[in-house]
N, C-alpha and C positions, 0 to 999 in steps of 0.2 A: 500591512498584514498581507501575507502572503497562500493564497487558498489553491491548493494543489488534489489531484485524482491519478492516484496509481495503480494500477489495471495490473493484476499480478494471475499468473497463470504456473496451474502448481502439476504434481506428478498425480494421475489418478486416485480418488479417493483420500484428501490429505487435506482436501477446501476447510472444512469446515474446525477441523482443531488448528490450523491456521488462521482463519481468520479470529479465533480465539485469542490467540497470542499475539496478533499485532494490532488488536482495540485495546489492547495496556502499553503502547509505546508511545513517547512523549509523542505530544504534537499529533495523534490521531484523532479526529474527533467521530470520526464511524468507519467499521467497517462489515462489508457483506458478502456473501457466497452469490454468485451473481451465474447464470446460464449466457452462452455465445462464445464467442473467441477466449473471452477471457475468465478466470474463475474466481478470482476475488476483485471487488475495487475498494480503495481506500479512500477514504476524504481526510486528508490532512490540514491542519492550516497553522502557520508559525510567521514567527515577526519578519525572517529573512528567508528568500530560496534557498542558502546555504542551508538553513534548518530544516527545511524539507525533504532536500537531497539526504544531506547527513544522518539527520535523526532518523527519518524515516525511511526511505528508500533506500538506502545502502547497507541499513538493518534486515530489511525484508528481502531484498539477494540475497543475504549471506544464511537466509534460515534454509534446515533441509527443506526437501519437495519443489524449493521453488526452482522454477526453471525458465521464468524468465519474467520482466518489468519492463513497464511504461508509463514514464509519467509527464501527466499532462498539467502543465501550469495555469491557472488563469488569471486571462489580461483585465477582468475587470474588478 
């Protein structure tokens, strides 16, 4: 099992029906409007990193407002 955090940072005012739309994409299992660098984080977790990247993370680029991702995998 593969448990991933993608920090997604969007265009002003857009956080919050964003984060709407990507708590219904496979493999999400939370997501929140989060205050600092970044404006949303995601908790994903899937069988493979390719499912992480794929499913999720390359969904979330390509939606309007976002302008930019990172995402952190973790090792344990």
């Amino acid at each position: 099992m593969v448990h991933a955090f993608i920090m997604v940072t969007v265009d002003t005012g857009h956080a919050e029906a964003l984060v709407e739309m990507v708590r219904a994409f496979d493999h999400v299992s939370d997501a929140n409007v989060i205050a600092g660098n970044f404006d949303i984080v995601v908790e994903a977790d899937a069988g493979e990193v390719y499912d992480v990247i794929n499913s999720v993370a390359t969904r979330i680029r390509g939606l309007d407002a976002v302008t930019d991702t990172k995402t952190y995998v973790c090792l344990e």
